[in-house]
TORLO-316393 format. One record per atom (N, C-alpha, C, O): x, y, z; residue in three letters. Coordinates in steps of 0.1 Angstrom, whole numbers, padded with zeros to 4 digits, always signed. Layout:
<sites>
XYZAla/...
</sites>
This chain:
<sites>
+0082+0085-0220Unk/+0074+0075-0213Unk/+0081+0061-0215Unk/+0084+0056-0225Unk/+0083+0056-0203Unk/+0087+0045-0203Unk/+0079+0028-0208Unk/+0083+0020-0216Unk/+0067+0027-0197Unk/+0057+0022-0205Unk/+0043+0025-0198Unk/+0047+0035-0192Unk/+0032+0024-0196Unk/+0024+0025-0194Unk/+0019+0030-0185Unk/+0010+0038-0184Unk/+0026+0020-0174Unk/+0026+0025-0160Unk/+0037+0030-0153Unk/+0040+0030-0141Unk/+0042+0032-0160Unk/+0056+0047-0155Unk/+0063+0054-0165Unk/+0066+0050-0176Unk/+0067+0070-0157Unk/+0071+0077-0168Unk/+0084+0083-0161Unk/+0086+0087-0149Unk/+0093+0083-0173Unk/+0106+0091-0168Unk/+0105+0109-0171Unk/+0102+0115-0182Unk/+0108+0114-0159Unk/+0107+0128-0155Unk/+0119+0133-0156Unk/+0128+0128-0149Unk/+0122+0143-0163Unk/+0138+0150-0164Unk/+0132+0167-0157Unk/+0124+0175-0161Unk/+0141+0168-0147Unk/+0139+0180-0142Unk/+0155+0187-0143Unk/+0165+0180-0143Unk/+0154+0204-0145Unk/+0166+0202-0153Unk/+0166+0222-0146Unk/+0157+0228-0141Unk/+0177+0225-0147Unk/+0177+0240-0144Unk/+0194+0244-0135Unk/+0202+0235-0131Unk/+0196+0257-0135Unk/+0209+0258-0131Unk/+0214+0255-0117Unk/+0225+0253-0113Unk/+0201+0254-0108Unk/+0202+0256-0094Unk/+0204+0238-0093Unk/+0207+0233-0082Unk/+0203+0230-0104Unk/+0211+0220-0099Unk/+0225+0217-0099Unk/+0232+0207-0094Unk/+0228+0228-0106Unk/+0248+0225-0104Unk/+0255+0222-0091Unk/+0256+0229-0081Unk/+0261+0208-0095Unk/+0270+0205-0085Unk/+0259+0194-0075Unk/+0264+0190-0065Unk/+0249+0192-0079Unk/+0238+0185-0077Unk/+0246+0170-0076Unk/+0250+0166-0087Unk/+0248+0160-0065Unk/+0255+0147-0068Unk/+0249+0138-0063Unk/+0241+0142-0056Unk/+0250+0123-0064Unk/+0249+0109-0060Unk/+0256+0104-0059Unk/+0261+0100-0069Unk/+0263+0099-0044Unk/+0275+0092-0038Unk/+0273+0081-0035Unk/+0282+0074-0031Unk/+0256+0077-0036Unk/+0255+0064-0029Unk/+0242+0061-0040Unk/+0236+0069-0046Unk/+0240+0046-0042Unk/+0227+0041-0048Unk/+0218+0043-0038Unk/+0220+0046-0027Unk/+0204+0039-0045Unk/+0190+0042-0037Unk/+0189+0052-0029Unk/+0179+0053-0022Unk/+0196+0060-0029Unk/+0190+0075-0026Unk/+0175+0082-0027Unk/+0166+0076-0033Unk/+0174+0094-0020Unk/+0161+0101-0029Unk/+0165+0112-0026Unk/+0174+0117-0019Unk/+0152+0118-0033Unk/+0148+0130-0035Unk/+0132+0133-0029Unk/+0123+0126-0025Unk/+0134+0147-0030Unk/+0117+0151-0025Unk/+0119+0160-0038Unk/+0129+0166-0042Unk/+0102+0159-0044Unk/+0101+0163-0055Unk/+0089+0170-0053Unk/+0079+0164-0051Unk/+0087+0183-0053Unk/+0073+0196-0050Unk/+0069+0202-0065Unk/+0075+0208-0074Unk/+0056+0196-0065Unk/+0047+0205-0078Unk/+0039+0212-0073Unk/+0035+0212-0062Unk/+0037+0219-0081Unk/+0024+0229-0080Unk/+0012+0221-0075Unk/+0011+0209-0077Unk/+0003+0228-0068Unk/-0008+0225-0065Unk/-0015+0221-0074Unk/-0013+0226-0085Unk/-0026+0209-0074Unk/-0039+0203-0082Unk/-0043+0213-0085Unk/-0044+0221-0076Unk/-0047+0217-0099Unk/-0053+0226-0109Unk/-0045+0240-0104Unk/-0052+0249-0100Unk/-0032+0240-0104Unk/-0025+0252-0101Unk/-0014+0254-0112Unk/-0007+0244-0113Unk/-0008+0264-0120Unk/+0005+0261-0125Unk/+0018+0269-0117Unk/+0030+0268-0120Unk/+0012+0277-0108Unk/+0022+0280-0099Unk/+0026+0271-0088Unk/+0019+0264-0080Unk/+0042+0272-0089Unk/+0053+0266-0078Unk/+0052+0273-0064Unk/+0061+0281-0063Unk/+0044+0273-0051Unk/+0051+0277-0042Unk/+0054+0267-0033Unk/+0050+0256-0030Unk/+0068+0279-0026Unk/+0078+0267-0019Unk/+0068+0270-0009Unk/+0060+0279-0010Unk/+0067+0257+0002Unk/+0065+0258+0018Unk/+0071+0259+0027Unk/+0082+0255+0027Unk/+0066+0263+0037Unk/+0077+0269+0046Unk/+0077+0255+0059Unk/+0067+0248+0059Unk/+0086+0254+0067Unk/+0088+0246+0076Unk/+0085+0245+0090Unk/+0095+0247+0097Unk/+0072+0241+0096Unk/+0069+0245+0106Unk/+0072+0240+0121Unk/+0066+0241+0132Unk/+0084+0234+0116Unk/+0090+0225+0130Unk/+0083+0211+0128Unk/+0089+0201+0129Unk/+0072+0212+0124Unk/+0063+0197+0125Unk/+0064+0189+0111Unk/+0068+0177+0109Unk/+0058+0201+0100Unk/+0056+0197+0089Unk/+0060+0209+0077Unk/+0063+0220+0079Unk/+0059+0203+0063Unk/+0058+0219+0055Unk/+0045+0220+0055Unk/+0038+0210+0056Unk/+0037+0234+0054Unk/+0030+0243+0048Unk/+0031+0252+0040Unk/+0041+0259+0038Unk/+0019+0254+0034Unk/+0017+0264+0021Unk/+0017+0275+0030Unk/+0020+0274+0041Unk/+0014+0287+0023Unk/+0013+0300+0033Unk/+0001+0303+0034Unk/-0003+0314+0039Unk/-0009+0293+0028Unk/-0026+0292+0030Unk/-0034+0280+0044Unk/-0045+0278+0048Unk/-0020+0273+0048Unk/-0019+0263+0054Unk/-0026+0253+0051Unk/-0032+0245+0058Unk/-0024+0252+0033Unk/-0025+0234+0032Unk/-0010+0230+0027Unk/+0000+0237+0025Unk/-0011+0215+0026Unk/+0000+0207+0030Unk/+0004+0210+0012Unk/-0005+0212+0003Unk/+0015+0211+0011Unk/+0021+0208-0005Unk/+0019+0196-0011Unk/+0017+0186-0004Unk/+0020+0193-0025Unk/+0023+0178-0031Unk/+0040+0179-0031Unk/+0048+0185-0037Unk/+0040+0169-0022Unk/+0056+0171-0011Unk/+0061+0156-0013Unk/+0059+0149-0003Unk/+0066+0150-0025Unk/+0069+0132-0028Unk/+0080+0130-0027Unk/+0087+0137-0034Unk/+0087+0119-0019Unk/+0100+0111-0021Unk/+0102+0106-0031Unk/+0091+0103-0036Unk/+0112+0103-0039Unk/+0117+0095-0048Unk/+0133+0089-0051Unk/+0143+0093-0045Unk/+0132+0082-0059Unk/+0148+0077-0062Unk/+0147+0080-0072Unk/+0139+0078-0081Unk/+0164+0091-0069Unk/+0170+0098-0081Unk/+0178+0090-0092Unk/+0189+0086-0090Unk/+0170+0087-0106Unk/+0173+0076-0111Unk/+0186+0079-0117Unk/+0193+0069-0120Unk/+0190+0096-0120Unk/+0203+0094-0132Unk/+0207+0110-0129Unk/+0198+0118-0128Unk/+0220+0113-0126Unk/+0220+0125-0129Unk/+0226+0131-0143Unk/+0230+0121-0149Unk/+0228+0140-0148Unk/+0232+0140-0164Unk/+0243+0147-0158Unk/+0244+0155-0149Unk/+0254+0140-0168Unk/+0268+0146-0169Unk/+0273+0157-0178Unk/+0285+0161-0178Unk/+0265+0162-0186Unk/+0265+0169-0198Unk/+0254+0185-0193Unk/+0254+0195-0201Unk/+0249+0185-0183Unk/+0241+0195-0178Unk/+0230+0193-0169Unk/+0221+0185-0169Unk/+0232+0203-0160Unk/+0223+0205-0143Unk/+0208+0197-0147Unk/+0198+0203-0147Unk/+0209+0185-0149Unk/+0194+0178-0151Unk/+0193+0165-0143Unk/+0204+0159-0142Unk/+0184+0160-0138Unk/+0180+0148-0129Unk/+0171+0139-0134Unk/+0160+0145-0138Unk/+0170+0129-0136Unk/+0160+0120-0143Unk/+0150+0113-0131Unk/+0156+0104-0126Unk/+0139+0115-0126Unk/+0129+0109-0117Unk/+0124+0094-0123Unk/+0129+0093-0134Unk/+0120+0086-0122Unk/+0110+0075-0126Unk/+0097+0076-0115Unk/+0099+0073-0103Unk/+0084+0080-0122Unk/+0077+0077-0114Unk/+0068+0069-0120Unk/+0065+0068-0132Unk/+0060+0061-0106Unk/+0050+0050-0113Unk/+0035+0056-0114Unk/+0029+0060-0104Unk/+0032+0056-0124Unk/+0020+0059-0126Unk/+0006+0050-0122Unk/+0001+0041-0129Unk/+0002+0054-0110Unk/-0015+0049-0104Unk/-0024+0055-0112Unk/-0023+0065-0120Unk/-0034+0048-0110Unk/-0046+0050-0114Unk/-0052+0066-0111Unk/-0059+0071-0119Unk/-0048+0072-0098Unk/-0052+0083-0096Unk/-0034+0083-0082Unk/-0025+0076-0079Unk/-0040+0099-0077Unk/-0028+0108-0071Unk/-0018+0115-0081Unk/-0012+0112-0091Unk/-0020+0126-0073Unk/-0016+0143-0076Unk/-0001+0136-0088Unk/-0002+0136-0100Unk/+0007+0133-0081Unk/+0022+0133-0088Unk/+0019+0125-0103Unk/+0021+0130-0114Unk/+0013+0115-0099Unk/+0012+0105-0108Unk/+0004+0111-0122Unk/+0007+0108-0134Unk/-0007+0119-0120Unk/-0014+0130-0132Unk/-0007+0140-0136Unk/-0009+0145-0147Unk/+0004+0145-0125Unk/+0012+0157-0131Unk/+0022+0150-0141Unk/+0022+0153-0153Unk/+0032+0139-0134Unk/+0042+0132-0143Unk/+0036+0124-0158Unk/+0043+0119-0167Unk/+0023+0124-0157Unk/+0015+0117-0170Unk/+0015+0129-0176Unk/+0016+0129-0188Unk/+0014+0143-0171Unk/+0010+0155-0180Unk/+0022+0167-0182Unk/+0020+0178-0188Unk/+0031+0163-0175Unk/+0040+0174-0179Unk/+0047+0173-0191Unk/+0049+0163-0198Unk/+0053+0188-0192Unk/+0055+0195-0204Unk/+0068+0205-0202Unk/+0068+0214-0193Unk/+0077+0201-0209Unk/+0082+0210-0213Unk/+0086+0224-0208Unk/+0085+0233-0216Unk/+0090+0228-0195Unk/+0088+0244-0190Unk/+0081+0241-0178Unk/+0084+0249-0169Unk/+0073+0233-0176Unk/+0067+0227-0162Unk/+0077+0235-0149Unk/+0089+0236-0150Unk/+0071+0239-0141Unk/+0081+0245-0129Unk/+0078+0235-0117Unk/+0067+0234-0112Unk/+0090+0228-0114Unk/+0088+0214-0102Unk/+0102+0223-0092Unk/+0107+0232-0096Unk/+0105+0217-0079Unk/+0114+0219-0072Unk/+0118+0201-0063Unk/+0112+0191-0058Unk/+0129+0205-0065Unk/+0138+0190-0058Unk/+0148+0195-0048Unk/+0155+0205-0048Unk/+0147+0183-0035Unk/+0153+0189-0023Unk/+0157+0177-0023Unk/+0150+0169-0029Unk/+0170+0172-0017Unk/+0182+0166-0017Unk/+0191+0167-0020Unk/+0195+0178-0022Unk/+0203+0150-0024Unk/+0198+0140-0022Unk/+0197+0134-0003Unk/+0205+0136+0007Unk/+0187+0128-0004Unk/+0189+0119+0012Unk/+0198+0109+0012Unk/+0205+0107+0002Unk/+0198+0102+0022Unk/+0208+0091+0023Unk/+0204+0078+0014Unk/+0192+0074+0013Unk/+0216+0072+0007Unk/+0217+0061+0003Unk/+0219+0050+0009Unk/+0216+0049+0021Unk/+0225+0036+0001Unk/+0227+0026+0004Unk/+0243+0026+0002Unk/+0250+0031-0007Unk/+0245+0018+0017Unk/+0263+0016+0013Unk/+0264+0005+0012Unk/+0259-0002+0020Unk/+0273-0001-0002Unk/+0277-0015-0006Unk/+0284-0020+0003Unk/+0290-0012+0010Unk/+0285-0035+0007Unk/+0298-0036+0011Unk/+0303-0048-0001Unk/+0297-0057-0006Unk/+0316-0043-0002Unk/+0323-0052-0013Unk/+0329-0059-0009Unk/+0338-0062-0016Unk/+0328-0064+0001Unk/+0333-0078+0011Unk/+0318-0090+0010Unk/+0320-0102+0012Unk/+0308-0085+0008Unk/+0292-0090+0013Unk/+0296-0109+0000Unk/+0301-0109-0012Unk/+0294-0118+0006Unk/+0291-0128-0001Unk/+0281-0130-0010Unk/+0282-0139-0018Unk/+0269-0122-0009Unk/+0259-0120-0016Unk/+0256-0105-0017Unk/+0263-0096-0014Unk/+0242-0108-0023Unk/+0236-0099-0022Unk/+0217-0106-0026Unk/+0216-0114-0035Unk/+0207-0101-0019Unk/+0190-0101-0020Unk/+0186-0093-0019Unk/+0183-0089-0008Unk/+0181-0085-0034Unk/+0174-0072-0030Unk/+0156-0080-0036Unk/+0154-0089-0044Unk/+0149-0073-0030Unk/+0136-0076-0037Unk/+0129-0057-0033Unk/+0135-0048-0026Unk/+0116-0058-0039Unk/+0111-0047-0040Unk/+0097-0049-0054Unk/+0099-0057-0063Unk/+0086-0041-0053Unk/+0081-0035-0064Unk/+0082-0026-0073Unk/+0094-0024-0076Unk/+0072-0019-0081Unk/+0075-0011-0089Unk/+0081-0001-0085Unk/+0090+0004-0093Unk/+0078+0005-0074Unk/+0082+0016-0070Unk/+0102+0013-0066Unk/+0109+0023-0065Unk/+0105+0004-0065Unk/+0119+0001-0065Unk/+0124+0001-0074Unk/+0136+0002-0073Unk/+0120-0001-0084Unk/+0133-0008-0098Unk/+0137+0003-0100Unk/+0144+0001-0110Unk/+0137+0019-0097Unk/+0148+0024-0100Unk/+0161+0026-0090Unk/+0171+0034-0092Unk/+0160+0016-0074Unk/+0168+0018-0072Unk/+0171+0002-0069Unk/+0174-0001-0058Unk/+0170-0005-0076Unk/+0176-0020-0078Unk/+0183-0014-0090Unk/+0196-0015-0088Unk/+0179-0009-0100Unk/+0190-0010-0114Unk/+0199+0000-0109Unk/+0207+0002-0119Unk/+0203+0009-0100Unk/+0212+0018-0095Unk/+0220+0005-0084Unk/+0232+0004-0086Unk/+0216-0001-0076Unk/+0222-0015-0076Unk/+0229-0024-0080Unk/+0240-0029-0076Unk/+0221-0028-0091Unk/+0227-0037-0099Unk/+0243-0029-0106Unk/+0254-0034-0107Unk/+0240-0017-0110Unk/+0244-0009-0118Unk/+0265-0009-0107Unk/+0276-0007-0112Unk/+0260-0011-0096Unk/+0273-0006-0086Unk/+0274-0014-0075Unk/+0282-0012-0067Unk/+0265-0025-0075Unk/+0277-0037-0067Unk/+0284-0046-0074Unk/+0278-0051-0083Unk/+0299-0050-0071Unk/+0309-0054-0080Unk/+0305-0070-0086Unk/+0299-0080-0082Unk/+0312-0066-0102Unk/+0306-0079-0109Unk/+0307-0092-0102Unk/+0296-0097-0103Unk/+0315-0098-0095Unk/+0320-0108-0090Unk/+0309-0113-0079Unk/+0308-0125-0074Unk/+0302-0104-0076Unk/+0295-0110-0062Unk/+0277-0115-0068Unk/+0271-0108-0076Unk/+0274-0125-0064Unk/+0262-0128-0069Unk/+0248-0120-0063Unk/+0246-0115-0052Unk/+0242-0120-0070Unk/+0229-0114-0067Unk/+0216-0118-0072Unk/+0214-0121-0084Unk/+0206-0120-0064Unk/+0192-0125-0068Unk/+0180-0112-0061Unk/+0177-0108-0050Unk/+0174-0109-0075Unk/+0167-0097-0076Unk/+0156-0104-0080Unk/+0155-0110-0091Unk/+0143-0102-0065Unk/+0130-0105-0071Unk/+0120-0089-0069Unk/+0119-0083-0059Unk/+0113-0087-0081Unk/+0107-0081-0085Unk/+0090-0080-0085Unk/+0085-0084-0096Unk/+0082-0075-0077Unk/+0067-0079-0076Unk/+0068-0063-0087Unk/+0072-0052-0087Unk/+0056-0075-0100Unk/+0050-0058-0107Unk/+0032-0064-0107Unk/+0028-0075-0107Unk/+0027-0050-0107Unk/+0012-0058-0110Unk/+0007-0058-0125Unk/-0004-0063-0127Unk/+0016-0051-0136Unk/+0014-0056-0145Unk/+0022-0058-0155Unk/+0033-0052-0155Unk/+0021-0065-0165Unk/+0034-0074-0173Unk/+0043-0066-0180Unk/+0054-0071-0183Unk/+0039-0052-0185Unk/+0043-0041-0194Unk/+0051-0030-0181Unk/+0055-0018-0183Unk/+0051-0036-0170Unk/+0058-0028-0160Unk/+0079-0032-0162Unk/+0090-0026-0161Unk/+0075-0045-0166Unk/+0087-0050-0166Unk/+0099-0039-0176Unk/+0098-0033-0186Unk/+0109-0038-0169Unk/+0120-0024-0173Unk/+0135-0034-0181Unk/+0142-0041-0173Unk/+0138-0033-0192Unk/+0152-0031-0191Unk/+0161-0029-0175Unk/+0162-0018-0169Unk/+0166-0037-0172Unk/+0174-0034-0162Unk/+0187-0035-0164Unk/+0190-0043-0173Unk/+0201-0026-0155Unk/+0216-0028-0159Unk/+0221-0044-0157Unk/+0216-0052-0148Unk/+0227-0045-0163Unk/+0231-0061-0166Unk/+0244-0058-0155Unk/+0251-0049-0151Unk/+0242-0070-0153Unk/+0249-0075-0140Unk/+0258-0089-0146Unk/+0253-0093-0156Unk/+0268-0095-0141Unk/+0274-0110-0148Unk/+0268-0118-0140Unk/+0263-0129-0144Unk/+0268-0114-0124Unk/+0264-0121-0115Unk/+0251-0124-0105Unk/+0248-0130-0094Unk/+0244-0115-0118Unk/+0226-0113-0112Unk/+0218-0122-0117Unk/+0220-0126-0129Unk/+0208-0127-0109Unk/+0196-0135-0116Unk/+0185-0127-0110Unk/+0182-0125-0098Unk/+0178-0120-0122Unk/+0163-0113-0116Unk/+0149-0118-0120Unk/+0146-0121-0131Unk/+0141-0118-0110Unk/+0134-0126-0112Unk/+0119-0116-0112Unk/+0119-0108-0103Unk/+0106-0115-0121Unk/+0098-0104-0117Unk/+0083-0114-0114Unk/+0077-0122-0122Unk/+0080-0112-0104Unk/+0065-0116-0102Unk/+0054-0105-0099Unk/+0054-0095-0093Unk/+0044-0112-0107Unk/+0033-0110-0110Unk/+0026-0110-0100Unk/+0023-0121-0096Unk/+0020-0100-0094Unk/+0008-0096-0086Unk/-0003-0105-0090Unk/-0004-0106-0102Unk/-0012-0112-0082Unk/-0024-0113-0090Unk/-0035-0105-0086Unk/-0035-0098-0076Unk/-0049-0106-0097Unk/-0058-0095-0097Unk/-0063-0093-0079Unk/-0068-0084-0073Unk/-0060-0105-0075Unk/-0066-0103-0062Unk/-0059-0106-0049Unk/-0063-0109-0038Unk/-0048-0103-0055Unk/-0041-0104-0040Unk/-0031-0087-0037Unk/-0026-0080-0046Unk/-0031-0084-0022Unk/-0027-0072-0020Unk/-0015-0063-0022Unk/-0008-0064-0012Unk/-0012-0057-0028Unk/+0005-0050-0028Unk/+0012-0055-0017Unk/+0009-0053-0005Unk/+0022-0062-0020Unk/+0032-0067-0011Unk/+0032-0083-0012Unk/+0042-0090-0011Unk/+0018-0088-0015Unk/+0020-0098-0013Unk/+0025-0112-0020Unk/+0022-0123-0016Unk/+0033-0108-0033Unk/+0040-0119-0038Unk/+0049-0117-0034Unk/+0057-0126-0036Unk/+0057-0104-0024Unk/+0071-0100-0024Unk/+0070-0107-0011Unk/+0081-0113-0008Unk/+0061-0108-0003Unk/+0064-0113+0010Unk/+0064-0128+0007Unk/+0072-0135+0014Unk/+0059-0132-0001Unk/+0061-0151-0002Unk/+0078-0152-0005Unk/+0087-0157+0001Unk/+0079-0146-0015Unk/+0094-0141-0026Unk/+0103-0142-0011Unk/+0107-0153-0008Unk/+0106-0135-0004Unk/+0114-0137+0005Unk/+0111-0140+0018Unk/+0118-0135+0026Unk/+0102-0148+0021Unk/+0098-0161+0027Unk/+0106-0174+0023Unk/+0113-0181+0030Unk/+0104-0174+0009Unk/+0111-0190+0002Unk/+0125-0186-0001Unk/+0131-0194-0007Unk/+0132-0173+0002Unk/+0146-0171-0009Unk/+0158-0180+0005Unk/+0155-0181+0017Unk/+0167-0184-0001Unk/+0175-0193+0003Unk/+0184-0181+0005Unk/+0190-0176-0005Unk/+0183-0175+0019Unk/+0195-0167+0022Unk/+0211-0177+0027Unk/+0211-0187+0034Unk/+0221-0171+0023Unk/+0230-0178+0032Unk/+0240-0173+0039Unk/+0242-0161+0035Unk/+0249-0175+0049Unk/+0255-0168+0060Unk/+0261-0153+0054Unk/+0267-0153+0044Unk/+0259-0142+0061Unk/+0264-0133+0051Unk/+0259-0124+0042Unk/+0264-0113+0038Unk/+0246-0129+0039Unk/+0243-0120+0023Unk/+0236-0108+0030Unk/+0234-0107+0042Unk/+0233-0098+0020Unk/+0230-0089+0023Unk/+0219-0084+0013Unk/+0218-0084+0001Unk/+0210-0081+0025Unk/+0191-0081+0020Unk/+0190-0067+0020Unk/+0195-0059+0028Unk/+0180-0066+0007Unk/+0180-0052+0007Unk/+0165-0050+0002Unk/+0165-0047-0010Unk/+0154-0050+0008Unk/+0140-0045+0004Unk/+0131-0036+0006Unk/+0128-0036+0018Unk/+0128-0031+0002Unk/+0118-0017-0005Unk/+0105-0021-0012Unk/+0104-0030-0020Unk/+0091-0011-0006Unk/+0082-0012-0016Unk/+0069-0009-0003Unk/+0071-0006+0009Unk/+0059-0012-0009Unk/+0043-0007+0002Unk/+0045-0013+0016Unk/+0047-0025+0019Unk/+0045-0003+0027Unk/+0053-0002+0040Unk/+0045-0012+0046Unk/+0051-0014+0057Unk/+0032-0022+0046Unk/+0020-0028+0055Unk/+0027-0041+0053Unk/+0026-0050+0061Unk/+0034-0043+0041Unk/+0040-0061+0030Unk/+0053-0060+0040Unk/+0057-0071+0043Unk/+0058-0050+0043Unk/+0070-0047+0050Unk/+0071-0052+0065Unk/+0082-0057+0068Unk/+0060-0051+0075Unk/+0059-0055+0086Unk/+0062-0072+0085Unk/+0067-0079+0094Unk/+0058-0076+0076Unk/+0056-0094+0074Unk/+0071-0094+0071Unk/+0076-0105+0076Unk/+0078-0086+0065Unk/+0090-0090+0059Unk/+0102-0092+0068Unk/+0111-0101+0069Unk/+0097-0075+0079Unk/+0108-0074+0084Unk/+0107-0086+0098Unk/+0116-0087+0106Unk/+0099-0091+0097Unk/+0094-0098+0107Unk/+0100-0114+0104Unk/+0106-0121+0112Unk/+0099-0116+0093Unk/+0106-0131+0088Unk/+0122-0127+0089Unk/+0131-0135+0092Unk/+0125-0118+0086Unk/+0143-0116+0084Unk/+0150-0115+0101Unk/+0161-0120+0106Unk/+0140-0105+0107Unk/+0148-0098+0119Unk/+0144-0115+0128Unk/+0153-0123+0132Unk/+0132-0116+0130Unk/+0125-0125+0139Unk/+0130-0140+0137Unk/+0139-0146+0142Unk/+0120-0142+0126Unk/+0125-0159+0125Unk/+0134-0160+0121Unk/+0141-0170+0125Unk/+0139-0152+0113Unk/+0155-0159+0106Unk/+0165-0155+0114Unk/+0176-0161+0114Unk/+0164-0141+0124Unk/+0169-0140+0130Unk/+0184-0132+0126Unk/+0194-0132+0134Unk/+0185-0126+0113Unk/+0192-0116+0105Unk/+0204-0109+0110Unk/+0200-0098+0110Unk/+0216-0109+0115Unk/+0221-0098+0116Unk/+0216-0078+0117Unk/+0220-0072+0107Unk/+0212-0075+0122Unk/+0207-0059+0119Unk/+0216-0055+0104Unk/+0213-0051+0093Unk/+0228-0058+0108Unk/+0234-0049+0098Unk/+0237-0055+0086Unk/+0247-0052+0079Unk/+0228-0065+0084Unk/+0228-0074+0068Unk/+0213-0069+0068Unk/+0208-0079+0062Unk/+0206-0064+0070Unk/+0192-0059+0062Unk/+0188-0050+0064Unk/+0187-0047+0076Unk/+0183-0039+0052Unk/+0180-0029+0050Unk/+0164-0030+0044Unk/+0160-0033+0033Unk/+0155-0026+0055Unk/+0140-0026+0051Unk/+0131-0014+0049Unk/+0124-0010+0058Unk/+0130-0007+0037Unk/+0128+0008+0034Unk/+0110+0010+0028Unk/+0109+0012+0016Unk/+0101+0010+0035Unk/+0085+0017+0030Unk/+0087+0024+0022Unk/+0095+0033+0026Unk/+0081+0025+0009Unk/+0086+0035-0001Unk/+0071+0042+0001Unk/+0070+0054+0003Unk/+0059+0035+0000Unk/+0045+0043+0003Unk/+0038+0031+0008Unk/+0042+0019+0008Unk/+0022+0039+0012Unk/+0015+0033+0018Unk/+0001+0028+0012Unk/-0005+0037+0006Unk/-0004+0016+0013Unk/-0015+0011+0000Unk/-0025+0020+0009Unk/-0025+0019+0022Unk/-0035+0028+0001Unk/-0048+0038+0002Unk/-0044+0047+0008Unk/-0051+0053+0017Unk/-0030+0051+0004Unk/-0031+0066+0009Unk/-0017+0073-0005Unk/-0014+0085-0005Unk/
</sites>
């Protein structure tokens, strides 16, 4: 357990050999057993969607593959723990022998080591793929990482950077997911060049992509704007 409100998940078995990560912020799709089930079944693909072979939908989740182990076929998940939803009760309760299935990885993020900057922002559900960031764009280039958590014990150890300043804000009790990240890069002083990189609740996202692409008028290929989930669902 990481802290309170997230737990690191190691899923581990032979069928991940040769299992790799070529790019940061990647994911994974991560399949548990059904609510009050301890059996694994796969779903099958119905052109549209997956299905069970009862035809309900699987617990079927994206994620960012935080680490893979170099020492044996195992994968480290970070997931954030809510108040309620299926993953979030399983990853608070699993054990040891737990039977999960992982499908990937999907596509990452490509650095460029030419970029005069870099601005990633994102919530909780991002910091494992800002510290896979921080972790692998070159020391030399500066970077400003803002951070929305909604609570103070969310805050993570992150990979040290020489040329990072990270900054984490505080949700308050009454304002919406998304919405300190959307002020955060409203006020961030982009400059010719840099390269924006944000993630986190897809509804905070429409405001975002809307100040970068619209008013600021962004380059397409200096910003990367990625919904990781959706608030009440």
């Amino acid at each position: 357990m990481l802290t309170p409100r997230m737990a690191r998940v190691t899923v581990a078995g032979p069928e991940l050999k040769g299992f790799e990560l070529t790019e940061p912020a990647a994911s994974v799709r991560l399949l548990i057993p059904t609510s009050g089930t301890t059996e694994l079944v796969i779903p099958e693909w119905t052109g549209n969607e997956f299905l069970l072979p009862n035809g309900d939908r699987p617990i079927l989740r994206t994620f960012t593959p935080r680490r893979v182990h170099s020492d044996r076929p195992a994968l480290d998940v970070d997931i954030v723990l809510h108040t309620d939803g299926a993953t979030s009760r399983w990853a608070g309760e699993a054990q040891p022998g737990d039977p999960a299935a992982v499908a990937g990885p999907g596509r990452g993020y490509r650095i460029d080591p030419g970029a005069p900057a870099f601005f990633l922002a994102g919530d909780e559900t991002a910091i494992p793929a800002i510290g896979q960031l921080l972790e692998q764009i070159p020391a030399e280039i500066p970077i400003r990482a803002v951070i929305e958590i909604a609570h103070p014990e969310a805050r993570l150890d992150l990979p040290e950077h020489p040329s990072a300043q990270v900054v984490w804000r505080e949700r308050g009790a009454d304002e919406s997911p998304g919405a300190a990240l959307v002020d955060a890069v409203r006020a961030a002083d982009l400059g010719p060049g840099t390269k924006v990189w944000v993630a986190g609740e897809a509804g905070s996202l429409f405001h975002i992509r809307r100040n970068l692409m619209e008013e600021r008028a962004l380059p397409r290929a200096d910003v990367t704007v990625r919904g990781y989930w959706k608030h009440g669902r």
